[in-house]
C-alpha positions in Angstrom: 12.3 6.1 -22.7 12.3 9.8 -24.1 13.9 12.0 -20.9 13.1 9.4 -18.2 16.2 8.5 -16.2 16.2 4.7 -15.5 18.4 3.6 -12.5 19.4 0.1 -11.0 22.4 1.1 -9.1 22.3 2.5 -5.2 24.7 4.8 -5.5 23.5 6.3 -9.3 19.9 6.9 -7.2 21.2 8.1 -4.3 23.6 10.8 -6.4 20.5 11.8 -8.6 18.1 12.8 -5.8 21.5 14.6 -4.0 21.8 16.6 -7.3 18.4 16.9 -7.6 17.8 19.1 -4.3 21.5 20.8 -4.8 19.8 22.1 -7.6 16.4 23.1 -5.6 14.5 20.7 -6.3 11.8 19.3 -4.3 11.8 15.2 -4.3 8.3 12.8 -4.5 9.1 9.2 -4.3 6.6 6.7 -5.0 7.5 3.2 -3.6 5.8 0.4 -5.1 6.5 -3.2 -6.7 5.3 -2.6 -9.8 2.8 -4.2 -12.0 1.7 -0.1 -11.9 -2.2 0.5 -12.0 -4.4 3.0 -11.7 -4.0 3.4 -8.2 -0.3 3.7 -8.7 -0.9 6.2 -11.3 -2.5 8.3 -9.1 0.1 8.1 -6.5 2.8 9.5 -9.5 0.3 12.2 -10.7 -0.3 13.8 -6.7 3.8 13.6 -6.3 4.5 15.1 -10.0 1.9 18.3 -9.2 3.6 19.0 -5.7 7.1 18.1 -6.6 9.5 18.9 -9.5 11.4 15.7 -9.4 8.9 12.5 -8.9 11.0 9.2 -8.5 8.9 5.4 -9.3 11.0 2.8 -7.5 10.2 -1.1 -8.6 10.9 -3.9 -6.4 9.3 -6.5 -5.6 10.3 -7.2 -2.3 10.7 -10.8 -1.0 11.2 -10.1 2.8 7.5 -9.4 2.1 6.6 -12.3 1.2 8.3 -14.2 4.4 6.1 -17.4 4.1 6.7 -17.7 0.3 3.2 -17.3 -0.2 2.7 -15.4 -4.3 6.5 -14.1 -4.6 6.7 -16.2 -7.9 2.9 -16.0 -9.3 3.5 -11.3 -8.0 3.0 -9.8 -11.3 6.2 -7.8 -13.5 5.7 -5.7 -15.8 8.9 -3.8 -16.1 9.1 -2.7 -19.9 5.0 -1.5 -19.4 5.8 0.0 -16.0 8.8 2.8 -16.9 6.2 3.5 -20.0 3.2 4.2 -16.8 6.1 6.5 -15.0 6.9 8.7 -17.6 3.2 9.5 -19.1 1.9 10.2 -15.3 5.2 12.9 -14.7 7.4 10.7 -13.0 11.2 11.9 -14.6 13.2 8.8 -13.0 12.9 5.1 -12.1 14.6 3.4 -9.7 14.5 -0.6 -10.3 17.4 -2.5 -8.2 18.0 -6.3 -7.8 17.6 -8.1 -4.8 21.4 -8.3 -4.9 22.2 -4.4 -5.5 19.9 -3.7 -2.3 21.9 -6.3 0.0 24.6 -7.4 -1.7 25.6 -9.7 1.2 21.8 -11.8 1.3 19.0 -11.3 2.9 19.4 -8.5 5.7 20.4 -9.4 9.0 18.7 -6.2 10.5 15.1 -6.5 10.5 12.7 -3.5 11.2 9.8 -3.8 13.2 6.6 -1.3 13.7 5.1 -2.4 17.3 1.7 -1.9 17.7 -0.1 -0.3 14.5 1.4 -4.0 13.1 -0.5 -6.5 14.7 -3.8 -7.4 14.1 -5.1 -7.7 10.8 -3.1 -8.2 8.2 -0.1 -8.2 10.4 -2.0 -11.7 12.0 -2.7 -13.2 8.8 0.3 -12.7 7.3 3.3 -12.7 9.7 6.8 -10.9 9.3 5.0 -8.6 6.4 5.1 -5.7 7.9 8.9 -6.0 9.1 9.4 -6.8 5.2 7.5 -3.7 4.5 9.7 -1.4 7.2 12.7 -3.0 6.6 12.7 -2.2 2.6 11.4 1.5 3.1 14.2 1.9 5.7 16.2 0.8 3.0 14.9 2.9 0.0 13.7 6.3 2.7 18.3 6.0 3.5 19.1 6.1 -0.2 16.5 8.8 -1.4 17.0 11.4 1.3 14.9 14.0 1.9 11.7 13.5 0.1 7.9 13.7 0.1 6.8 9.9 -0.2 3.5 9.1 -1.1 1.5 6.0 -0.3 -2.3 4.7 -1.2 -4.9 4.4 1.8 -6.0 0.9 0.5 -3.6 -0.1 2.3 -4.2 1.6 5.4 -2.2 -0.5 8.2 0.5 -0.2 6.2 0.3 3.5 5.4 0.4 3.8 9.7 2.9 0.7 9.6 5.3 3.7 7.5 3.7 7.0 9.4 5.1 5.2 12.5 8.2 4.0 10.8 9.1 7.6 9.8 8.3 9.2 12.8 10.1 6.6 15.2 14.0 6.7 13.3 13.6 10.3 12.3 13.5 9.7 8.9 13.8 13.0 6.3 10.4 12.0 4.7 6.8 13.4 4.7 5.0 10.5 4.6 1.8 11.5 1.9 -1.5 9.5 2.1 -3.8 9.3 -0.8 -7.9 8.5 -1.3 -7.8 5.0 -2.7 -8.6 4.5 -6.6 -11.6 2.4 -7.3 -12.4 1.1 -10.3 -15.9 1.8 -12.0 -18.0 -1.2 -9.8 -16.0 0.3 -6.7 -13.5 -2.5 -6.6 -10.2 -1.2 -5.0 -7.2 -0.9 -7.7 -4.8 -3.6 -7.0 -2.1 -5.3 -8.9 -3.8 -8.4 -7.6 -7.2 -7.7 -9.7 -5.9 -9.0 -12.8 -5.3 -13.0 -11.1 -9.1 -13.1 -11.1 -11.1 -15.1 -13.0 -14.3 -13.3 -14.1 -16.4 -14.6 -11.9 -14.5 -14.2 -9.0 -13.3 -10.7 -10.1 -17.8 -9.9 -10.3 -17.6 -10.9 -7.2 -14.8 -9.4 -5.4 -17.5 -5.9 -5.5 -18.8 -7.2 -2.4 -16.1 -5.9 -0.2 -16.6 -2.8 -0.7 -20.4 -3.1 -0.8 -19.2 -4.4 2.7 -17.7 -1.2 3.8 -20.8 0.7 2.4 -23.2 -1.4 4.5 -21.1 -0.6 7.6 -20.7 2.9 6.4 -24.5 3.2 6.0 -25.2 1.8 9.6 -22.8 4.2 11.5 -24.5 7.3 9.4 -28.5 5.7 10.7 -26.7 6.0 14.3 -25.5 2.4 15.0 -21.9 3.3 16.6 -21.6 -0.6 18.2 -18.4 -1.8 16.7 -19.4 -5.4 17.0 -22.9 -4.9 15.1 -20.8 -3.1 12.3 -18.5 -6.1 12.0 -21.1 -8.6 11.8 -23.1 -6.6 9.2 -19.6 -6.3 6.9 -18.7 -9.8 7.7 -22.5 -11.0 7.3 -22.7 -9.2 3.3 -19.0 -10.8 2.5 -20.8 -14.1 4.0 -23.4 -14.1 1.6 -20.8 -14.2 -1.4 -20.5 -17.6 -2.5 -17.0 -16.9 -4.3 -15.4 -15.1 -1.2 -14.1 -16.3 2.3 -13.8 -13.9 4.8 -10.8 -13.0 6.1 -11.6 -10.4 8.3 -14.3 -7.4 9.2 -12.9 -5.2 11.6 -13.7 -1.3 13.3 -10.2 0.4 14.3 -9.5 3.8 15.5 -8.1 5.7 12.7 -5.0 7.0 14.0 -3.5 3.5 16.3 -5.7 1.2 14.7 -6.7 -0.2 17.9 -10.3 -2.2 17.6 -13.0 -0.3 18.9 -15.8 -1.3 21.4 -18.2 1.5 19.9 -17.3 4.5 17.3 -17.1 7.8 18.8 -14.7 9.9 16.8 -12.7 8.9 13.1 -12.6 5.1 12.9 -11.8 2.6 10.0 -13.8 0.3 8.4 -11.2 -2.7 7.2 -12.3 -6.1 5.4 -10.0 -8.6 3.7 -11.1 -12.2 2.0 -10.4 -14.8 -0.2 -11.3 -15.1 -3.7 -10.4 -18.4 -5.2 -6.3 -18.4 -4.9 -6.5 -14.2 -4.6 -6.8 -12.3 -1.4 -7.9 -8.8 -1.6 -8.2 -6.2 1.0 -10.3 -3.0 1.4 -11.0 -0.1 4.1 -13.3 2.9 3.9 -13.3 5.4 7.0 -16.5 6.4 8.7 -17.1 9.8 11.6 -19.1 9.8 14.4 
């Protein structure tokens, strides 16, 4: 893999990014569970111009996945992904085992974010988030000190892991980027490519969603309720989706909002066939 380091051992990682800061360098991790799209790409790119060593880890994470839900069917692409990391600057890869993480099984100690959690995907899809936190505890003890940067499509988890590095004191400036869209405005997600056509054609409604909401809060509407309906009233008329959820938050605790007064968050999730995508796009008033 030309001068990318590839690591699947705890202690190697942790000793690499040590000896990477002995030397003065600055460290960008980019978590993810590979499958690496554009989105990801990104991620590596920001980290590689603002830090001089950028590490990929790859894991796919099954306290994630707590109700077994698309563990098996999560696509790997591990040969294709260390050949992503190194042409977007990345200069190492971490990519552990289940059993080099925890050695002994499945954790005992489980992490949970109150608050910025619940609602959302966090009711949809319970003990996610605590997979989420749990695993980034794991990964923010072994790298250290670090700059760690994470996508905005997935904003409640990007405050799930603001909140989580904040709270235990964690040595990490947590980095949020502008979500990459593909050309029809679709989000990037490792999820795109379990769509069939039609239902991928389709899937552009979410964010024509968040546009319609968007639009509405710009002509002056500011009810939250009337901006759900109109999101959840555009995914409605979608044959191929089923909506999961249209929602207003406050941008900083994600708390649903009566009315929008300050920097809020448009978020909608649904169903498309066996594939369930999410989306957000924040709106000012």
């Amino acid at each position: 893999m030309g001068s990318l380091v590839v690591m699947d051992r705890a202690e190697v990682f942790r000793k690499a990014l040590d000896s990477a800061r002995a030397g003065g360098a600055t460290v960008g991790l980019v978590p993810t569970m590979g499958a690496l799209h554009e989105g990801h790409r990104s991620l590596v790119r920001r980290s590689a111009a603002e830090c001089v060593t950028t590490v990929v880890t790859i894991f796919v994470n099954p306290l994630q996945f707590p109700s077994g839900d698309d563990l098996a069917t999560y696509p790997r692409d591990l040969a294709g992904d260390l050949v992503a990391a190194e042409a977007t600057g990345a200069g190492m890869v971490f990519a552990p085992t289940e059993a080099e993480l925890w050695p002994d099984g499945p954790p005992a100690t489980k992490v949970v974010v109150a608050g910025v959690e619940q609602g959302m995907e966090g009711a949809g899809r319970p003990g996610h988030f605590a997979g989420v936190a749990t695993v980034l505890s794991t990964l923010f003890n072994l790298a250290g000190p670090c700059r760690a940067y994470f996508g905005e499509k997935d904003f409640q988890q990007l405050a799930v892991v603001r909140r989580l590095a904040a709270d235990l004191w964690f040595p990490v400036d947590v980095v949020g980027c502008a979500t990459v869209r593909e050309p029809d405005g679709v989000a990037c997600s490792s999820r795109n490519a379990r769509l069939s056509p039609a239902e991928r054609a389709a899937a552009t409604v979410l964010y024509r969603a968040l546009l319609d909401g968007a639009e509405a809060v710009t002509g002056g509407n500011r009810d939250a309720d009337h901006l759900r309906r109109v999101m959840a009233d555009r995914i409605g008329a979608e044959p191929l989706a089923v909506l999961d959820y249209a929602e207003v938050v406050d941008a900083a605790t994600l708390v649903p909002l009566p009315r929008v007064t300050g920097d809020a968050r448009l978020l909608v999730a649904a169903r498309f066939g066996d594939t369930r995508l999410i989306d957000n796009l924040g709106v000012t008033a």
